[in-house]
C-alpha positions in Angstrom: 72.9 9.9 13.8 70.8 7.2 12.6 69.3 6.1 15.9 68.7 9.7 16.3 66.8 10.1 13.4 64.9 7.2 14.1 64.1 8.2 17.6 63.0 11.4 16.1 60.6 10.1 13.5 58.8 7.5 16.2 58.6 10.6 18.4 57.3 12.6 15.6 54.6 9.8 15.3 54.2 9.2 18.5 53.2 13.2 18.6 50.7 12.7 16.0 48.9 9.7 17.4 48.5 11.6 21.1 47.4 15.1 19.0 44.9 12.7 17.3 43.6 11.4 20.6 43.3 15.1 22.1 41.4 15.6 19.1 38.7 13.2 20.5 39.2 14.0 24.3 38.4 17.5 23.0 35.5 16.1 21.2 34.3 14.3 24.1 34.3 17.5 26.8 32.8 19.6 24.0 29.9 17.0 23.8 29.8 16.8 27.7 29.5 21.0 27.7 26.4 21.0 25.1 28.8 22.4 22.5 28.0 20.0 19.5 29.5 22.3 17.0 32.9 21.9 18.4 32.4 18.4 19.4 31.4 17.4 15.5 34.2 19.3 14.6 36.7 17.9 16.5 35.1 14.2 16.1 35.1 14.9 12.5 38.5 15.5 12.4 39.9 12.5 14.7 37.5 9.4 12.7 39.3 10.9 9.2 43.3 10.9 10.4 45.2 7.5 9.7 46.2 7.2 13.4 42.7 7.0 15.0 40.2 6.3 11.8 39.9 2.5 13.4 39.8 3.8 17.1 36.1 2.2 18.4 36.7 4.7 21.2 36.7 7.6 18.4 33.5 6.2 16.4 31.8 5.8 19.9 32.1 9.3 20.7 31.2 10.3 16.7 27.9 8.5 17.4 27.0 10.1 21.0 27.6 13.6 18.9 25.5 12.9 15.8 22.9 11.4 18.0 23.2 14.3 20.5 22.3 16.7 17.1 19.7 14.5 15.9 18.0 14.8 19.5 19.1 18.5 20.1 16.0 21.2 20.2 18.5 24.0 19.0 18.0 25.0 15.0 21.3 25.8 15.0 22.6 22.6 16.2 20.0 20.7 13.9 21.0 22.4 11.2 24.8 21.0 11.4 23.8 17.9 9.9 20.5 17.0 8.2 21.3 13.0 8.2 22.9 13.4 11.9 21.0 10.3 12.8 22.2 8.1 9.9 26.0 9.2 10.6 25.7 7.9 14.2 24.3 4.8 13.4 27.1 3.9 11.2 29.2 5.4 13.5 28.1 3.3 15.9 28.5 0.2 13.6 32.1 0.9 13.2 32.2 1.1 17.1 31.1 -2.4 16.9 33.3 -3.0 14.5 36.4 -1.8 16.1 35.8 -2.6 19.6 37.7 -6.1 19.6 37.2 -5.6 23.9 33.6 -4.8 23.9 34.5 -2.3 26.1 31.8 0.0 24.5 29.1 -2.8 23.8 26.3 -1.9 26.8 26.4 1.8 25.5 26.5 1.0 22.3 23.3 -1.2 22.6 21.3 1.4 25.0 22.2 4.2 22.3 20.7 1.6 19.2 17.3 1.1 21.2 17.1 4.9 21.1 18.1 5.2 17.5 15.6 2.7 17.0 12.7 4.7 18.2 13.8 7.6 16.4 13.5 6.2 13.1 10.2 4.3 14.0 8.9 8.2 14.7 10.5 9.9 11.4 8.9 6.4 9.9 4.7 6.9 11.3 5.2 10.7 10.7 6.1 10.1 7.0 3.6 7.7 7.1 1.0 9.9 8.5 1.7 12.6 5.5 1.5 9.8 2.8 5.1 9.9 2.3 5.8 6.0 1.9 8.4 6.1 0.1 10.7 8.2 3.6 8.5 5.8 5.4 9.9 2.8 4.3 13.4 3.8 4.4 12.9 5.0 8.0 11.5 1.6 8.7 14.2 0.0 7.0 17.2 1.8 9.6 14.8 0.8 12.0 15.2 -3.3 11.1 19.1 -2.6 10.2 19.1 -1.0 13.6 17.5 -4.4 15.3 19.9 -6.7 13.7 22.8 -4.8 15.2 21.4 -5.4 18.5 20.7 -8.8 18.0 17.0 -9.0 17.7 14.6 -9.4 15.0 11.6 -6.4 15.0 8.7 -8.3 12.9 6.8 -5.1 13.6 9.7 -2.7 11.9 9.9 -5.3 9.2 6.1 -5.6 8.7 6.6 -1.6 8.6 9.0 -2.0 6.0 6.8 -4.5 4.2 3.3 -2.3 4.2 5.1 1.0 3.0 6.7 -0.6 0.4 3.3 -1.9 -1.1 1.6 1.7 -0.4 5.5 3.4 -2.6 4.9 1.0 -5.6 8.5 -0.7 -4.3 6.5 -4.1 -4.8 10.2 -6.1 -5.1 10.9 -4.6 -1.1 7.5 -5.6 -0.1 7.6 -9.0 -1.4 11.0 -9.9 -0.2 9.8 -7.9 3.5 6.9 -9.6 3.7 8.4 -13.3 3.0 11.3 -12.8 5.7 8.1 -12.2 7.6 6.9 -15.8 6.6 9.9 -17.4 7.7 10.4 -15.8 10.9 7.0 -17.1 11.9 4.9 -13.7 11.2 2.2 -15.7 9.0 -1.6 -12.8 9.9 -4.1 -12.8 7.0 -3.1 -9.8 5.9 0.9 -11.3 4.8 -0.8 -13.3 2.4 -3.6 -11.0 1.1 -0.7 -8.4 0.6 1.8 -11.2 -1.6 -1.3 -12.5 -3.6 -2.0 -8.7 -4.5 1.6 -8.5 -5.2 1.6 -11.1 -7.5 -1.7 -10.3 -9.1 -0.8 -7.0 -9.9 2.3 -8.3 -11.8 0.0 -10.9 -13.8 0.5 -13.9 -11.7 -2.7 -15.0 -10.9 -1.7 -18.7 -10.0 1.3 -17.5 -7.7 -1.7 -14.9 -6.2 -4.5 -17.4 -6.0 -1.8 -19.8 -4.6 -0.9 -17.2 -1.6 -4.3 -17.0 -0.7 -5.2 -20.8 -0.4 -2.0 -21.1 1.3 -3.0 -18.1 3.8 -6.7 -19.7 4.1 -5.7 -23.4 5.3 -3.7 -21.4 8.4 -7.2 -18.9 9.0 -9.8 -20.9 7.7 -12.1 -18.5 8.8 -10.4 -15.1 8.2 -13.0 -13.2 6.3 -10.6 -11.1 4.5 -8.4 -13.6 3.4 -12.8 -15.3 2.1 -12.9 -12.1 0.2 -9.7 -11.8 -1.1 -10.1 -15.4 -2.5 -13.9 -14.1 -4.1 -12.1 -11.3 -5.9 -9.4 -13.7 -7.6 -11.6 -15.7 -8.9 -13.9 -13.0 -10.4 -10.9 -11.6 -11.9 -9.8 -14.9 -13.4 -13.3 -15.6 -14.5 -13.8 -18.7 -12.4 -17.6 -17.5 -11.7 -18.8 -20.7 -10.4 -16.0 -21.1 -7.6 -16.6 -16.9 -6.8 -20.2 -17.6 -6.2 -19.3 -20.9 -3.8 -17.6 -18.2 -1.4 -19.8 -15.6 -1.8 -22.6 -18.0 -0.5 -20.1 -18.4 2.6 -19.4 -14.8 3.0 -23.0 -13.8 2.9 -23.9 -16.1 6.0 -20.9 -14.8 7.9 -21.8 -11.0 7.6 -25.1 -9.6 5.9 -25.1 -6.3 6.4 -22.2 -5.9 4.5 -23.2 -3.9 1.3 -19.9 -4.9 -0.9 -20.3 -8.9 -0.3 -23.9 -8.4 -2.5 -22.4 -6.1 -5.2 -19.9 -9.0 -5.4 -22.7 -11.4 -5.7 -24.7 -9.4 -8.4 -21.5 -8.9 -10.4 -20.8 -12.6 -10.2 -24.4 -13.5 -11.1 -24.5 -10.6 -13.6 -21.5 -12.3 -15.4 -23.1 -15.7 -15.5 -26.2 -14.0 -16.8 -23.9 -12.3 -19.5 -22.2 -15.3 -20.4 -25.3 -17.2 -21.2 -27.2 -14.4 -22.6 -29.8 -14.7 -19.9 -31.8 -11.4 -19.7 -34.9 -12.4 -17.6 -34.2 -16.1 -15.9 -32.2 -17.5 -13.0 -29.1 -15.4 -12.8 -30.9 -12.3 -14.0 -33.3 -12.7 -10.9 -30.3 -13.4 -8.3 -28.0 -10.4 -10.2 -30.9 -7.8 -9.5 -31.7 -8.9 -5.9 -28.2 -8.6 -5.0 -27.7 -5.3 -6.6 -30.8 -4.2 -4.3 -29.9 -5.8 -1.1 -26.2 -3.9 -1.8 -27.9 -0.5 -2.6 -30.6 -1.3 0.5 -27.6 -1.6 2.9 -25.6 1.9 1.4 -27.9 4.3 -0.7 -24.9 5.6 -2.0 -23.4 2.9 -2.8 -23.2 4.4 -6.5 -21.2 1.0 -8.2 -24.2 -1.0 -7.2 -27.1 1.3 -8.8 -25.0 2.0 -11.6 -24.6 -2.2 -12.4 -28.4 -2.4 -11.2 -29.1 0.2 -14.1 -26.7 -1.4 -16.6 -28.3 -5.1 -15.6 -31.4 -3.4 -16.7 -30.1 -1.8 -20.0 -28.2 -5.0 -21.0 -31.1 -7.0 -20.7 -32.9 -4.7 -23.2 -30.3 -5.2 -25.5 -30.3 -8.7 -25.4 -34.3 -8.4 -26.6 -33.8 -5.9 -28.9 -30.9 -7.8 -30.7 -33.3 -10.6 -30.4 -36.1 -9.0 -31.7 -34.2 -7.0 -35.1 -32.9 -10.7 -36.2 -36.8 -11.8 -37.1 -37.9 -12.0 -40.4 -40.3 -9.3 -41.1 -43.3 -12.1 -41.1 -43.2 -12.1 -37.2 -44.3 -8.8 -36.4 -46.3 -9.7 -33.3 -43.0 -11.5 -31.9 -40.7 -8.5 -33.1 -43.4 -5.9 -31.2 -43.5 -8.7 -28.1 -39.9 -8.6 -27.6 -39.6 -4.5 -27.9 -42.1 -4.3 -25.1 -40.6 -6.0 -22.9 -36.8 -4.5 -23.9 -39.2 -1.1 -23.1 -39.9 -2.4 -19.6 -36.1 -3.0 -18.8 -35.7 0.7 -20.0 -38.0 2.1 -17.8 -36.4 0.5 -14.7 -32.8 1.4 -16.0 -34.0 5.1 -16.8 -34.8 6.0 -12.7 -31.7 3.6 -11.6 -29.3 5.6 -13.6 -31.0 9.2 -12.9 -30.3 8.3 -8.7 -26.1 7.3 -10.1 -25.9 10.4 -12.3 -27.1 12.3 -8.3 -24.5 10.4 -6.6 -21.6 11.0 -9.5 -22.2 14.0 -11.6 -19.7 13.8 -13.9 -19.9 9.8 -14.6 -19.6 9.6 -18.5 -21.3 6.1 -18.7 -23.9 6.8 -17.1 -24.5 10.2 -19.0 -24.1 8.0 -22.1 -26.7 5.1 -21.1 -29.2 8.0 -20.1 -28.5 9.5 -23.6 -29.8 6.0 -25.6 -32.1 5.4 -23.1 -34.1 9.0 -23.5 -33.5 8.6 -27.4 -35.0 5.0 -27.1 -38.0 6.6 -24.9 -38.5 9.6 -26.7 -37.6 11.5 -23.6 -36.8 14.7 -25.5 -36.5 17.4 -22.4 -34.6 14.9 -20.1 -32.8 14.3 -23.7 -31.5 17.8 -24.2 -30.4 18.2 -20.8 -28.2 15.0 -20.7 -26.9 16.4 -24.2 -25.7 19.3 -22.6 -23.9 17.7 -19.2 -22.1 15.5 -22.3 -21.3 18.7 -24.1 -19.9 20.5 -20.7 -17.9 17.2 -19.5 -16.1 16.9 -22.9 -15.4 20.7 -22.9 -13.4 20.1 -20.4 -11.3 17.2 -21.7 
């Protein structure tokens, strides 16, 4: 009776492990018919029994049928599993996992190159509708899907690396963009995209660093030139900003933002020394109007051209209110020619308040200017845009 009984319970498994394995046959002809309802539902059952749950056969067939709904044109077969394409990748991983033989290795890798493209697509259409953060993660399956077939896609990981930046996930794109470094993937635009990582989390050495670094391997990548301008205006180094902008303005002059950089960098200088009509004043208001020459609208270079002008009246008249009231002539001297600035700040800002309507600066520098001038019409009428555009705060 006990060999019996024994005999029973191995045929009583044995019976299990074959029903298991019709399970996935079933699942197989069900795929090979077009019927992926029956075949996920048969393959679902077979990859969750004890018998066949580590069969790389099963998993195989798991990631032909999630695949197969991913692909498949009929609604109701897309609609049996909205992640279809993620299931048969990591059913496909446990294929490799499983399949001690490689009996299933060619398949496997023909079926990864197509999973591949498919999340490269789901990643450039969420891309395309500024959805950066689905982006990235499709990019990231995309890498993941690379490594299983024993490659390395710079381009999926540069993917990974550019979407990141553009979600705000700054700890993916710095990590993405220096496995890029050390696989050899070192363009301009890896470094500008680290130092503006690093900049953004206050780490202006570790961002001024990137660029240098980025700038010995392209000497001559204007971006990177740029790039390297903008740090230093940001850290203040004014001196070392205006060395490159002198190099930038020989390499392209018809490029309207290199001269707004100049006049901001001169305009600084002129603001840190207090100079309102000498050598950086000259240089900050001919670069203003070779920027607004170049781009009309360039609104940020009329509106610093009008400020230049405005400042420099302030200078004078805080010059001029600190005489004793024995220098009259001197006190009258100075006003006239804070007046003069005036008068060429009052049409400079009139043509920014055209191109931005609802600038509030600019409605506020016209205000003291018109006050100052005694430009009562042009006075009420800037009263009342202020009036409106607080309103609607």
């Amino acid at each position: 009776m006990k060999r019996l009984g024994l005999f029973l319970v191995f045929v009583f498994i044995t019976g299990i492990a074959i029903g298991q394995r019709n399970n996935r046959t079933s699942a197989f002809n069900y795929l090979r018919n077009g019927k992926l309802d029956r075949a996920k539902e048969f393959i679902d059952k077979t990859i969750e029994h004890p018998t066949t749950k580590e069969d790389a056969k099963a998993w195989f067939y798991r990631g032909n049928i999630y695949l197969s709904i991913h692909m498949s044109e009929k609604p109701e077969y897309k609609a049996l599993d909205d992640n279809a394409l993620e299931t048969a990748l990591e059913a496909y991983q446990k294929a490799q996992e499983y399949d001690k033989s490689k009996e299933f290795y060619t398949d496997i890798l023909t079926n990864l190159f197509v999973i591949s493209e498919q999340y490269y697509i789901l990643g450039v259409d969420a891309y395309n509708s500024k959805s950066f953060k689905d982006a990235m993660h499709a990019f990231q399956h995309s890498v993941v899907v690379s490594e299983m077939m024993g490659s390395a896609d710079t381009m999926a990981l540069y993917n990974v690396a550019l979407t990141a930046e553009l979600a705000d996930e700054n700890e993916v794109a710095e990590k993405s963009y220096k496995d890029l470094m050390k696989m050899g993937f070192n363009t301009p635009e890896v470094f500008v995209s680290l130092s503006k990582i690093h900049m953004a989390k206050g780490d202006t050495v570790g961002g001024l660093n990137y660029i240098k670094e980025g700038r010995e391997i392209h000497p001559d990548d204007f971006n990177l030139l740029i790039n390297e301008i903008n740090v230093y205006l940001l850290t203040g180094d004014v001196e070392k900003a205006l060395e490159n902008l002198e190099i930038a303005v020989t390499k392209d002059d018809t490029n309207p933002t290199i001269f707004f950089a100049v006049g901001v960098a001169y305009d600084q200088l002129r603001s840190k020394y207090s100079d309102s009509g000498s050598e950086y004043f000259a240089k900050a208001e001919e670069s203003y109007k070779k920027a607004i020459d170049l781009n009309p609208e360039y609104f940020d270079a009329v509106y610093n051209l009008g400020a230049l002008y405005v400042n420099s009246a302030a200078i004078l008249i805080e010059e001029a209110n600190k005489l004793p009231l024995s220098e009259q002539e001197k006190y009258d001297e100075l006003l006239g020619q804070a007046n003069k600035y005036l008068e060429l700040a009052m049409p400079t800002l009139e043509k920014a308040i055209e191109l931005q309507p609802d600038d509030f600066s600019t409605m506020v520098s016209l205000k003291e200017i018109y006050t100052r001038m005694n430009e009562y019409d042009k006075l009420k009428e800037i009263n009342k845009k202020i009036e409106m555009h607080q309103s609607k705060d």
